[in-house]
C-alpha positions as CSV (number, residue, x, y, z in Angstrom):
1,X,0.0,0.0,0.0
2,X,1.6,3.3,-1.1
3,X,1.5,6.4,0.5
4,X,-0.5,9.6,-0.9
5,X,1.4,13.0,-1.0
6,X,-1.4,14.5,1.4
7,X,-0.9,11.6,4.2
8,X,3.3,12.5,4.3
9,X,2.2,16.5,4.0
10,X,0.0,15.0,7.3
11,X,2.7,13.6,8.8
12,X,5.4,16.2,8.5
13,X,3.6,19.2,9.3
14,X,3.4,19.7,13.0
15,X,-0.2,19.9,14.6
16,X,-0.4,23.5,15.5
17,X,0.5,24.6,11.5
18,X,-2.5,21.7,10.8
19,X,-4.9,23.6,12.6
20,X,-4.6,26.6,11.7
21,X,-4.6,25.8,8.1
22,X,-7.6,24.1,8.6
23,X,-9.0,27.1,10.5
24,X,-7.8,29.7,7.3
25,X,-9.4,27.2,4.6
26,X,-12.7,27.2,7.0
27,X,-12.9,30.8,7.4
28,X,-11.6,31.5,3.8
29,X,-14.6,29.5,2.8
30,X,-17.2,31.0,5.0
31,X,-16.1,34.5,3.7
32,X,-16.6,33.4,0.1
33,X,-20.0,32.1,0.8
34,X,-20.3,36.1,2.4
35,X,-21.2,34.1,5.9
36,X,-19.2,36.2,8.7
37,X,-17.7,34.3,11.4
38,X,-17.0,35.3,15.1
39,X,-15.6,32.9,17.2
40,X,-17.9,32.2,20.6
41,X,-16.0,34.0,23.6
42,X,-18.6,34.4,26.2
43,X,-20.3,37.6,27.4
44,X,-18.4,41.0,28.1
45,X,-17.5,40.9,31.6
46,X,-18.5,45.0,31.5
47,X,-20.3,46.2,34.4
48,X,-18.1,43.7,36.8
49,X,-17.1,47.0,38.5
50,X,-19.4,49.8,39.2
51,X,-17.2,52.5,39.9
52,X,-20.1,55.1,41.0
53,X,-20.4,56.0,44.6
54,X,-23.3,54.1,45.9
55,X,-24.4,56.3,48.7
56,X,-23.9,59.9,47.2
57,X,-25.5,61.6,50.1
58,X,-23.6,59.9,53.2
59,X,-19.6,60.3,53.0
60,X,-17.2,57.5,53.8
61,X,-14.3,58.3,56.3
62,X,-11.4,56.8,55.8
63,X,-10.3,57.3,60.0
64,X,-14.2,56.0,61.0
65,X,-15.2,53.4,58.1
66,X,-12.1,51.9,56.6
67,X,-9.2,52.0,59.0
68,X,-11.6,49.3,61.3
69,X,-11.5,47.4,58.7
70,X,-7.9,47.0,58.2
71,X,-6.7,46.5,61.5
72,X,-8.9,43.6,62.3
73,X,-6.6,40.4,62.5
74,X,-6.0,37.8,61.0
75,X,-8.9,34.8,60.5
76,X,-11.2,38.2,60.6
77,X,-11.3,38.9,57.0
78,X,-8.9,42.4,57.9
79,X,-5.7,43.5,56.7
80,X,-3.7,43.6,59.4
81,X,-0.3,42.6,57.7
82,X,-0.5,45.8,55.9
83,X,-0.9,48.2,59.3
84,X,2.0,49.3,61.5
85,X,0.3,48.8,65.0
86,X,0.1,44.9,64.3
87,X,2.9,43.0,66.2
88,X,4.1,41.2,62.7
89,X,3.3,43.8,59.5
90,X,4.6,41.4,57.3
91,X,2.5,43.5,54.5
92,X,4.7,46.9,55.0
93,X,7.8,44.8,55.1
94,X,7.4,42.5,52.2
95,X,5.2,44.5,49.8
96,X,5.7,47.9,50.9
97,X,2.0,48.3,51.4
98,X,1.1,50.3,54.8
99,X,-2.8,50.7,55.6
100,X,-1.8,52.8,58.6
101,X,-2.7,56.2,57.0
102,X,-4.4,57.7,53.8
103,X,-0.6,59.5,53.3
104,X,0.6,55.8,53.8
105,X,-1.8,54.0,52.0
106,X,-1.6,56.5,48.7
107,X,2.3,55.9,47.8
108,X,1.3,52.5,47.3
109,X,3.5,49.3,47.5
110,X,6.8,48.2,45.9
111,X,4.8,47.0,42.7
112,X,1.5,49.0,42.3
113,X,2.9,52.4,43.3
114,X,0.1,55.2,43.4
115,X,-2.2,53.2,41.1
116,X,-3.1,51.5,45.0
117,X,-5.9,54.4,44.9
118,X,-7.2,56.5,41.7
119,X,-9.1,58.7,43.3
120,X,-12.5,59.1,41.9
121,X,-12.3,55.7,39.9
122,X,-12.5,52.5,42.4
123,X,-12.1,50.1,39.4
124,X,-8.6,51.5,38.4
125,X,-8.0,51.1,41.9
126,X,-5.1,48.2,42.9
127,X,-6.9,48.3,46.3
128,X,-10.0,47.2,45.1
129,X,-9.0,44.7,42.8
130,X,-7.1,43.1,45.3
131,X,-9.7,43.0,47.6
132,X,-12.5,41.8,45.4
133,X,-10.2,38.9,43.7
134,X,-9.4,40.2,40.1
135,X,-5.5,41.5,41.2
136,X,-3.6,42.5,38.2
137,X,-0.8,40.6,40.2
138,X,-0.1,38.9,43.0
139,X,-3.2,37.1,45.0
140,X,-6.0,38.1,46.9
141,X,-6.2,40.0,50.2
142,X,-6.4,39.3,52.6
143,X,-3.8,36.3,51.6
144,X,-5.2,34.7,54.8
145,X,-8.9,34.7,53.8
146,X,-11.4,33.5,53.6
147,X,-12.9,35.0,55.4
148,X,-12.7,38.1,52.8
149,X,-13.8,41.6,53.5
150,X,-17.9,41.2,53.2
151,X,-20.0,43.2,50.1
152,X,-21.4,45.8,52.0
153,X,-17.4,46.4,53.5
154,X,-15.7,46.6,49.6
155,X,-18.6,48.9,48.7
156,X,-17.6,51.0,51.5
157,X,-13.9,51.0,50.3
158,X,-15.3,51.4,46.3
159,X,-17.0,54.6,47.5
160,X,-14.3,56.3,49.6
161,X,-12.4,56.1,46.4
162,X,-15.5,57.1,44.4
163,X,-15.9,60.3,46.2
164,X,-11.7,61.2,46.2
165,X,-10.1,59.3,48.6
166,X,-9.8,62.3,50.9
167,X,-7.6,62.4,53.8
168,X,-10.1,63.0,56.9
């Protein structure tokens, strides 16, 4: 039995190049046939983050709202690693990252810098991305969780930076 010249073209051609000539003859032949073809990629993930304060008419304080938050323990869904009154702020040494202060918190870590907190724009935010599980690096905080911060809690820290950030 002899071999055909497609079946050794088959054979010496790796699998990756097969596909995707397959996949350029498929679409080559839709397009003649004036049938356009997009490939399924799942919804848009828009509206994931809601960067609008949700409470325009009470105002978040970072000394009275958020600073609890970060100084509970660990187990407690806090940040305490990141705040210079805990006994190990593991956090501020290893990351760079201190909670202790708005002035503190808004230079950032060794790799997000200021982009820790756009003011006016939560979803830009490194803070809340960390928080809420979509990092653009590194893991989630609080690395110990879960338990996590709760929703009502991130929406607290999405407004603050909704409404400026401000130092109060």
């Amino acid at each position: 039995m002899s071999s055909s010249p497609h079946r050794a073209w088959v054979r010496t051609v790796p699998p990756a190049t097969r596909r995707a000539a397959v996949a350029a003859v498929a679409a080559a032949a839709l397009a003649a046939c004036g049938v356009e073809w997009v490939p399924e990629v799942g919804p848009p993930l828009t509206g994931a983050c809601d960067g609008a304060d949700s409470d325009p008419d009470t105002d978040v304080s970072f000394a009275r709202d958020l600073r609890p938050l970060f100084d509970r323990g660990r187990g407690m869904g806090g940040c305490s690693c990141h705040t210079p009154t805990n006994g190990s702020p593991s956090g501020i040494e290893l990351g760079g990252l201190s909670l202790g202060s708005v002035h503190a918190l808004r230079q950032g870590g060794r790799v997000s810098g200021a982009a820790i907190v756009v003011p006016g724009d939560p979803c830009a935010s490194v803070l809340v991305q960390k928080l809420e599980g979509t990092p653009p690096f590194g893991a989630r905080m609080p690395l110990d969780g879960p338990p996590y911060l709760t929703a009502a809690e991130l929406t607290l820290i999405r407004d603050w930076i909704a409404e400026g950030a401000h130092d109060d």
